[in-house]
Residue frames relative to the residue before (quaternion, step in Angstrom):
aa qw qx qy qz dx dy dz
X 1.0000 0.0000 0.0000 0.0000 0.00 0.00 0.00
X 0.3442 -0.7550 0.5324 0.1674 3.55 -0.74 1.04
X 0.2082 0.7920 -0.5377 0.2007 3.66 -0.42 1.21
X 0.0328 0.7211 -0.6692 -0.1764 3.28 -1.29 0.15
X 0.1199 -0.8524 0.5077 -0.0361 3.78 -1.54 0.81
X 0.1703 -0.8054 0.5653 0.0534 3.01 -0.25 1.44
X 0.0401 -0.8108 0.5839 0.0053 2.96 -1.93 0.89
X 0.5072 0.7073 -0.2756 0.4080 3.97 0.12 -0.08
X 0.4447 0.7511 -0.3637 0.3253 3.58 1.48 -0.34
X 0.1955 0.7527 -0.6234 0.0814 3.96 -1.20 0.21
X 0.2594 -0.5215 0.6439 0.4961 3.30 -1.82 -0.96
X 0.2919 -0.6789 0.6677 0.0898 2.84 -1.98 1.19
X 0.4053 -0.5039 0.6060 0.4633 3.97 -1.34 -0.43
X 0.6841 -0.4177 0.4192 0.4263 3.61 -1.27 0.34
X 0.8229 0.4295 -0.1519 0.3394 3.50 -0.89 0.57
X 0.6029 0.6039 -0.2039 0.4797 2.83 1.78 -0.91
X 0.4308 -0.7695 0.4322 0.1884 3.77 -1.10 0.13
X 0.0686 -0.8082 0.5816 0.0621 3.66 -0.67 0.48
X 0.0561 0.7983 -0.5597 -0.2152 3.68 -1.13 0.48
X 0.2912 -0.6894 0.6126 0.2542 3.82 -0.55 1.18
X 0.0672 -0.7134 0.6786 0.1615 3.21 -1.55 -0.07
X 0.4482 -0.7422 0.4983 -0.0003 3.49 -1.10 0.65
X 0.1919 0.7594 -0.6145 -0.0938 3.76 0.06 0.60
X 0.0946 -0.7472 0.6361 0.1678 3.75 -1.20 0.64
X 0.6630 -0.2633 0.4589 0.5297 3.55 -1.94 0.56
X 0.6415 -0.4862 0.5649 0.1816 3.06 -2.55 -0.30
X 0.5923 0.3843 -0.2262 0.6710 3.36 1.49 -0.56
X 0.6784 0.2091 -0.5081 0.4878 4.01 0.07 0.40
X 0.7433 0.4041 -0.3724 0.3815 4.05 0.46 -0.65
X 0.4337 0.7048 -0.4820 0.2877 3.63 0.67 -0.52
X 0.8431 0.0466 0.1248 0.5210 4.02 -0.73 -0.08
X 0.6489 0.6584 -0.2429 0.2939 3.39 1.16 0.16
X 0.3977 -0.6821 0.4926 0.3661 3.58 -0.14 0.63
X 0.1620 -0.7872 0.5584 0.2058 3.48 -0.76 0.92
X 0.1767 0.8284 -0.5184 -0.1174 3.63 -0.98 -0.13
X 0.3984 -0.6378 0.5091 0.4187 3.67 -1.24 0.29
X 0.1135 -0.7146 0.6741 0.1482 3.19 -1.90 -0.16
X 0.0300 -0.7386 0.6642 0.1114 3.61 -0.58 0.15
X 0.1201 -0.7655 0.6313 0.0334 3.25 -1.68 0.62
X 0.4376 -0.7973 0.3905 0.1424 3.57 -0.25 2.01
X 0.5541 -0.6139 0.3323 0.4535 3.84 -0.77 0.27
X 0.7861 0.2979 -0.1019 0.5319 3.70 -0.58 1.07
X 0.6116 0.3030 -0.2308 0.6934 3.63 1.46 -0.17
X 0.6725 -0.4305 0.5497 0.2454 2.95 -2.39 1.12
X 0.7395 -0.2896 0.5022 0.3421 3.48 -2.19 0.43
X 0.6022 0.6000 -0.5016 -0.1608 2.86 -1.66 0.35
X 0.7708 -0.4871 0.1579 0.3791 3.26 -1.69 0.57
X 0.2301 -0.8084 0.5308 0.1084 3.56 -0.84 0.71
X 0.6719 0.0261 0.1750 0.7192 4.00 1.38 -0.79
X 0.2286 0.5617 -0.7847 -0.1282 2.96 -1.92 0.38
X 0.1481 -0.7709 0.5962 0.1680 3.05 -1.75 -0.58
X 0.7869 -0.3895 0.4258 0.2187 3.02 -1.32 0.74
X 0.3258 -0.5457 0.6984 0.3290 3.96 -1.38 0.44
X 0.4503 0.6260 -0.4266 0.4727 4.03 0.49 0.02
X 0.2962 -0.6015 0.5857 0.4554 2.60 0.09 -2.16
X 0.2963 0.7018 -0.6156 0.2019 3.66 1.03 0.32
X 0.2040 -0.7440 0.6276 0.1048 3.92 -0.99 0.56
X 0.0077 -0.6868 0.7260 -0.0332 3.57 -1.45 0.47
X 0.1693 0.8246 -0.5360 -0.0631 2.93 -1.31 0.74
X 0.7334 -0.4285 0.2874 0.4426 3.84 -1.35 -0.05
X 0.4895 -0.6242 0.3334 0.5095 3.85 -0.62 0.41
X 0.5246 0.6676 -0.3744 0.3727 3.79 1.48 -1.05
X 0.8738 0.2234 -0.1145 0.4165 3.75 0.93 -0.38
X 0.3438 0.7619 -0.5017 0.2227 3.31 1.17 0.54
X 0.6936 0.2729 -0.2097 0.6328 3.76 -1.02 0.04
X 0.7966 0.2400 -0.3494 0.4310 3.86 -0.03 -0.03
X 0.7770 0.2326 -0.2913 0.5072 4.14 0.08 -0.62
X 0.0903 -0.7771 0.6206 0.0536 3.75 -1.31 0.22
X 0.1026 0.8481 -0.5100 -0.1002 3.38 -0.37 1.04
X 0.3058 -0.6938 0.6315 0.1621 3.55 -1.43 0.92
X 0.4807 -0.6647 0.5719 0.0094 3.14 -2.10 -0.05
X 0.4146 0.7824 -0.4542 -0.0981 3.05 -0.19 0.41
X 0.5888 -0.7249 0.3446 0.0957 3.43 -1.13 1.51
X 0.6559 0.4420 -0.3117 0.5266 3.30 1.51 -0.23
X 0.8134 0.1588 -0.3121 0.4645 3.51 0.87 -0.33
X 0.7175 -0.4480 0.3519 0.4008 3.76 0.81 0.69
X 0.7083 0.5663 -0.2772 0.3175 3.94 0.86 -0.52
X 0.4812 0.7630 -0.3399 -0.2659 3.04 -0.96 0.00
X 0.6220 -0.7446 0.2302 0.0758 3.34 -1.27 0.67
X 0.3623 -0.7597 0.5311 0.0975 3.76 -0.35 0.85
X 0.0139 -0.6635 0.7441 0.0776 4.23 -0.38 1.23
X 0.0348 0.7395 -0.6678 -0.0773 3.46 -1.50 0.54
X 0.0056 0.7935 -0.6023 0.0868 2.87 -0.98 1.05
X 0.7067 0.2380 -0.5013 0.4388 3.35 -1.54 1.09
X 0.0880 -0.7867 0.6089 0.0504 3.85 1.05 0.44
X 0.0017 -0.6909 0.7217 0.0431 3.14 -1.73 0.51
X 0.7180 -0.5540 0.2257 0.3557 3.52 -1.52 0.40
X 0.7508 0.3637 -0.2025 0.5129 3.27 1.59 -0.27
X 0.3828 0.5200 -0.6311 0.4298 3.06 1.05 1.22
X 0.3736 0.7399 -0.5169 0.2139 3.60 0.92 0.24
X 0.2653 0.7047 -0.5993 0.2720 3.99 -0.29 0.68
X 0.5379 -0.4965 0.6533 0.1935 3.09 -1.91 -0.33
X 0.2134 -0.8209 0.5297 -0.0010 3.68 0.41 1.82
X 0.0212 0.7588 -0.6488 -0.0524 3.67 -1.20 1.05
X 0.0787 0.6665 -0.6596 -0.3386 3.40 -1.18 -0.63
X 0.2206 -0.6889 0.6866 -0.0726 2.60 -2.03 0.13
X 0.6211 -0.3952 0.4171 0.5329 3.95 -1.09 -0.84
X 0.5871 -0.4663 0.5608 0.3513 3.18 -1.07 0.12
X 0.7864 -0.1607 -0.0181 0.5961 3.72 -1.24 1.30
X 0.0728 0.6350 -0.7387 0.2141 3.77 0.60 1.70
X 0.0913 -0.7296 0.6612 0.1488 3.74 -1.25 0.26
X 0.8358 -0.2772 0.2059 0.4269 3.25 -1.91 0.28
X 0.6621 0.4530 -0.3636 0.4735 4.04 0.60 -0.98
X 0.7100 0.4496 -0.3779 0.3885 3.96 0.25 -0.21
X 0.6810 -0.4842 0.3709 0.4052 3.42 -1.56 0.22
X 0.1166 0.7972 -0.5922 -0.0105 3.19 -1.10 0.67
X 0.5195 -0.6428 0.4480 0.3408 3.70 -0.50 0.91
X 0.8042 -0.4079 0.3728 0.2186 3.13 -2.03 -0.45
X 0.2356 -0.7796 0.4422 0.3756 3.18 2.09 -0.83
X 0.2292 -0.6586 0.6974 0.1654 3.83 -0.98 -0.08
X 0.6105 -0.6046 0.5011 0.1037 3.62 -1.01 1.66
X 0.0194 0.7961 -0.5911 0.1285 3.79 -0.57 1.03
X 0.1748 0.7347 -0.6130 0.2323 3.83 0.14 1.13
X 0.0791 -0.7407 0.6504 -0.1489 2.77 -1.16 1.46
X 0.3574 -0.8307 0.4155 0.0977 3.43 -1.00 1.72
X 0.3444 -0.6729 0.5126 0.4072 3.78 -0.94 0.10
């Protein structure tokens, strides 16, 4: 079954830190760049991190020095630590493939609200 499931979501105070994790099917994570996205209320998708099957990482300028995402290849997952939250990281965090688009699977996403 092709799926993907986020989990790790809450409300935080500014500053504070959340880590989501992500478990995907075998046939979307395999050889696949993985990455997160989040989409704010009232704003388009977008990419926040991927990575690499390595681990090579990339990321958005809005979250450098503050989110890291890892991988892991043995159990299909992966996960996003943020830290220093702000109010406008508030959004609805997915992952998926890298440049996944509206026609692929995409999970439920897990709710990320972050107070001032």
């Amino acid at each position: 079954q092709v799926q993907l499931v986020e989990s790790g979501g809450g409300l935080v105070q500014s500053g504070g830190s959340l880590r989501l994790s992500c478990a995907a099917s075998r046939s979307i994570f395999t050889g696949s760049i993985m990455a997160w996205y989040r989409r704010a209320p009232g704003k388009q998708r977008e990419l926040v991190a991927r990575i690499t099957r390595p681990g090579y990482t990339g990321y958005a300028d809005f979250v450098k020095g503050r989110f890291t995402i890892s991988r892991d290849n043995a159990k299909n997952t992966v996960d996003l630590q943020m830290n220093s939250l702000q109010p406008e990281d508030t959004a609805i965090y997915y992952c998926d493939k890298y440049l996944a688009t509206r026609y692929d699977v995409w999970g439920q996403g897990t709710q990320v609200t972050v107070s001032s």
